[in-house]
FILUM-663945 format. One record per residue (C-alpha): residue in three letters; x, y negated, z negated. Coordinates in steps of 0.05 Angstrom, whole numbers, padded with zeros to 5 digits. Each point is the difference from the previous one (the first is absolute). Example, Ala and Ser with C-alpha at 12.3 -4.5 7.8 and 13.67 -1.06 7.14 Angstrom:
BEGIN
@vodo: ala, X: 00246, Y: 00090, Z: -00156
@vodo: ser, X: 00027, Y: -00069, Z: 00013
***
This chain:
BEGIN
@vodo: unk, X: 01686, Y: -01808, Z: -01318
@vodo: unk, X: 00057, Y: -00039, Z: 00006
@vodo: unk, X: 00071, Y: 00030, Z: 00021
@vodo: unk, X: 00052, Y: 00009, Z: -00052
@vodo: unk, X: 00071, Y: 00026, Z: 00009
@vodo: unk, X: 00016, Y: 00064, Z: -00035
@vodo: unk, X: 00019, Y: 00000, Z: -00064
@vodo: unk, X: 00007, Y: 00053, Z: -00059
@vodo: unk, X: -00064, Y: 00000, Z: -00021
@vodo: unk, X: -00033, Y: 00014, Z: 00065
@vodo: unk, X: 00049, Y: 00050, Z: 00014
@vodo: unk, X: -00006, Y: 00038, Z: -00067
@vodo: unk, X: -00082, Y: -00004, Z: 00012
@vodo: unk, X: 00008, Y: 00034, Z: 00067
@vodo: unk, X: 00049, Y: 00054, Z: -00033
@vodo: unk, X: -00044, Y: 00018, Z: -00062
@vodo: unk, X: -00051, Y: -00002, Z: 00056
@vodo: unk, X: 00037, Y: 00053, Z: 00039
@vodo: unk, X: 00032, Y: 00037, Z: -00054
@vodo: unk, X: -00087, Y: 00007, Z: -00029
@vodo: unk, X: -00019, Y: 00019, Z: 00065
@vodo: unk, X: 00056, Y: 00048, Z: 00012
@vodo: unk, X: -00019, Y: 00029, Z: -00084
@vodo: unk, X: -00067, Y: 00010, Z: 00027
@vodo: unk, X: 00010, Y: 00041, Z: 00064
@vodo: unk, X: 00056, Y: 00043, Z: -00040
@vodo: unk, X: -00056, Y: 00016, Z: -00049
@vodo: unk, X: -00050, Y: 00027, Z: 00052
@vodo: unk, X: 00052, Y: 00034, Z: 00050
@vodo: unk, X: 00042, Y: 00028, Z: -00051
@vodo: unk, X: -00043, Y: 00054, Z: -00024
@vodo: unk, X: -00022, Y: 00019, Z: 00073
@vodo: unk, X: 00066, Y: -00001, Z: 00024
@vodo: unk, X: 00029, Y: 00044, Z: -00059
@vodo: unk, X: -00059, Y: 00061, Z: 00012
@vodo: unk, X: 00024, Y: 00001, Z: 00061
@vodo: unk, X: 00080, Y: -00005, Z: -00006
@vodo: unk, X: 00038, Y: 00069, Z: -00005
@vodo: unk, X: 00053, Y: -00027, Z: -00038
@vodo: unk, X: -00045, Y: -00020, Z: -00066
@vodo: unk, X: 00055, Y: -00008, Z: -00048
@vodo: unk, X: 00037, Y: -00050, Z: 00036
@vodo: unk, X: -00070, Y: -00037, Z: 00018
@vodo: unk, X: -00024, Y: 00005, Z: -00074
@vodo: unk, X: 00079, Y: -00030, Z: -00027
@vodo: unk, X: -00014, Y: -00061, Z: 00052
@vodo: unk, X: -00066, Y: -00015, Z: -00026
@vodo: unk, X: 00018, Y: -00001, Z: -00074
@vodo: unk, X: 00054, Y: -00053, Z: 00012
@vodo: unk, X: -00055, Y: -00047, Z: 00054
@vodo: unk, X: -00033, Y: -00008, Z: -00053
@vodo: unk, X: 00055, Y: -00032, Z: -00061
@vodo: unk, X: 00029, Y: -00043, Z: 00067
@vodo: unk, X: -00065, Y: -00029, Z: 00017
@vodo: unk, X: -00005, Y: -00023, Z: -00071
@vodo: unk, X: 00069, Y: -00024, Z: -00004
@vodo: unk, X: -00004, Y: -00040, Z: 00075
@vodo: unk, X: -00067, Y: -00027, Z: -00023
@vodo: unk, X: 00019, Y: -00029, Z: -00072
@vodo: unk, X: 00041, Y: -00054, Z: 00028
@vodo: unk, X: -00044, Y: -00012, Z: 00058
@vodo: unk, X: -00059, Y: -00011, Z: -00055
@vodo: unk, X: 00040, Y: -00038, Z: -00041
@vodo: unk, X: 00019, Y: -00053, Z: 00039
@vodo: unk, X: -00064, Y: 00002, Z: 00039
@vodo: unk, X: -00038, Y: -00015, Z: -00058
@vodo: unk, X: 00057, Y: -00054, Z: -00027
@vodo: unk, X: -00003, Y: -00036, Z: 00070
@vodo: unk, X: -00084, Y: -00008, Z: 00006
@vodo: unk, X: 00014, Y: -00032, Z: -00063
@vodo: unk, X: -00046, Y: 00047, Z: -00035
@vodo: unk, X: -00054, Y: -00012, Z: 00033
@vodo: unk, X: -00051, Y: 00048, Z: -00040
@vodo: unk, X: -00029, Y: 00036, Z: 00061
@vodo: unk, X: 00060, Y: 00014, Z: 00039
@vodo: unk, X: 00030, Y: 00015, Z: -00074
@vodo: unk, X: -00044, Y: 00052, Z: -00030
@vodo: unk, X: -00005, Y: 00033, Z: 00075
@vodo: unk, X: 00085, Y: 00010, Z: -00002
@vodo: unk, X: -00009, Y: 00021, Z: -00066
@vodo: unk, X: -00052, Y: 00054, Z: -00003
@vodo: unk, X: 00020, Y: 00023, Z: 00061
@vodo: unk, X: 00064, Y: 00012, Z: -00024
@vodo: unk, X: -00025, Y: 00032, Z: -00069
@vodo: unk, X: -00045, Y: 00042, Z: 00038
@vodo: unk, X: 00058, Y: 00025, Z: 00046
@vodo: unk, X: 00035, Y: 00003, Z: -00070
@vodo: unk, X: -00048, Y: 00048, Z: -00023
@vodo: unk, X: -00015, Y: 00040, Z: 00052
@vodo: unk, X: 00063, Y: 00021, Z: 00006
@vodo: unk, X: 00011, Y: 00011, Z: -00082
@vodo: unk, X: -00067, Y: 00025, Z: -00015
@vodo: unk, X: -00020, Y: 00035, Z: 00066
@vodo: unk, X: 00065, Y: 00029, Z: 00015
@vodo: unk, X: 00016, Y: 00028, Z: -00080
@vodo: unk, X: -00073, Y: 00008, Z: -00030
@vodo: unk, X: -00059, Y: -00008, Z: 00044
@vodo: unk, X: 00019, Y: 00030, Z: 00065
@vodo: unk, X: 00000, Y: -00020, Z: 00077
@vodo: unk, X: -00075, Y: -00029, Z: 00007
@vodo: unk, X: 00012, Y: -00053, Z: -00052
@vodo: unk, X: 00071, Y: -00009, Z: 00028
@vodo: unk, X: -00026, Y: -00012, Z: 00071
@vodo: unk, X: -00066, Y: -00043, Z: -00018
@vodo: unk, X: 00052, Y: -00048, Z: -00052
@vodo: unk, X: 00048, Y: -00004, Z: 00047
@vodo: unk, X: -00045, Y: -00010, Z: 00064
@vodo: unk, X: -00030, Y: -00065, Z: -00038
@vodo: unk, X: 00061, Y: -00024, Z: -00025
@vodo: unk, X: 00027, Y: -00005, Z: 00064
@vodo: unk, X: -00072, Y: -00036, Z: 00016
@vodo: unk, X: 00011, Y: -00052, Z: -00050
@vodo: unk, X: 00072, Y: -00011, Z: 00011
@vodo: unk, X: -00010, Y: -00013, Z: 00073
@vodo: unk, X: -00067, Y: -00046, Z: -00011
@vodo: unk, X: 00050, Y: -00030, Z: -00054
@vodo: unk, X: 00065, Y: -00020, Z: 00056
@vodo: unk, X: -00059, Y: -00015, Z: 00050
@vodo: unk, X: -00034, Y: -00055, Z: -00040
@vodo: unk, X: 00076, Y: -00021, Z: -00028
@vodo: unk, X: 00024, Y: -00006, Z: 00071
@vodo: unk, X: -00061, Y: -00034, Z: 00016
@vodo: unk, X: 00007, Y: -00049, Z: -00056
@vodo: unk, X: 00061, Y: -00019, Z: 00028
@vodo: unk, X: -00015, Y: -00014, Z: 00063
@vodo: unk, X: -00056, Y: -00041, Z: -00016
@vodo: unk, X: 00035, Y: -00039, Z: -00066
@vodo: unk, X: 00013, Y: -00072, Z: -00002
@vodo: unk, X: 00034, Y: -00007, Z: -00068
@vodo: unk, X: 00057, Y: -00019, Z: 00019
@vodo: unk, X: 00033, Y: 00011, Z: -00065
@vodo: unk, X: -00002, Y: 00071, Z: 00006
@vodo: unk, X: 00053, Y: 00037, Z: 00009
@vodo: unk, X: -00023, Y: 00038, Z: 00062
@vodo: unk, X: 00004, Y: -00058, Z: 00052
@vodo: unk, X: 00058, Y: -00008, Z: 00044
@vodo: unk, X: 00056, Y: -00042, Z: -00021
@vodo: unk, X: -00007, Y: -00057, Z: 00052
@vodo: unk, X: 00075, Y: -00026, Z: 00013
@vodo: unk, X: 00017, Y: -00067, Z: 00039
@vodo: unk, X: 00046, Y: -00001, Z: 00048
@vodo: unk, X: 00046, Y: -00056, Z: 00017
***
């Protein structure tokens, strides 16, 4: 693979890769952590607003994601159902079908989503177009 300086769109795969990853140990710790807690209405108000900021860190993150692989189909649909599925997990798991669908949406949402940065990132890494957008500006110095 050959090396590549920085730029936005590596740096926004590696957060919606961390900001997944982090989304999908919150949803298996959480409920462990809370039976065990001894203050559980201060652990339950925490976890209902994880949940609305995950969402709102990861929109952005998607969005531009997806806008900078050019959308590519694959790395496209995987930002995007992830998302929806993290969407509705939260939604439908949290207001009408209760914690196991919550956990099981959420835990693959956070699957996709990360597959989704890692093949992104990896993308651009690998990318020789140099018309996109997510190649280092190359300046010349006098």
């Amino acid at each position: 693979m050959p090396e590549k300086s920085l730029t936005s769109s590596v740096l926004l795969d590696r957060f919606g890769i961390g900001v997944s990853g982090i989304c999908a140990i919150h949803c298996l710790v959480v409920p462990v952590l809370i039976s065990v807690l001894p203050l559980w209405s201060v652990s339950m108000t925490i976890h209902e607003w994880l949940h609305p900021l995950f969402i709102l860190l990861l929109l952005p993150v998607v969005y531009f994601a997806a806008k900078r692989s050019h959308y590519d189909r694959k790395i496209t649909t995987l930002l995007i159902t992830g998302f929806l599925l993290l969407l509705a997990g939260w939604l439908l798991g949290h207001f009408w079908l209760g914690l196991i669908f919550e956990s099981a949406a959420t835990f693959t949402g956070s699957i996709l989503l990360i597959a989704g940065h890692w093949f992104n990132y990896r993308h651009h890494r690998v990318c020789t177009n140099h018309r996109h957008n997510h190649h280092p500006v190359v300046t010349e110095e006098n």
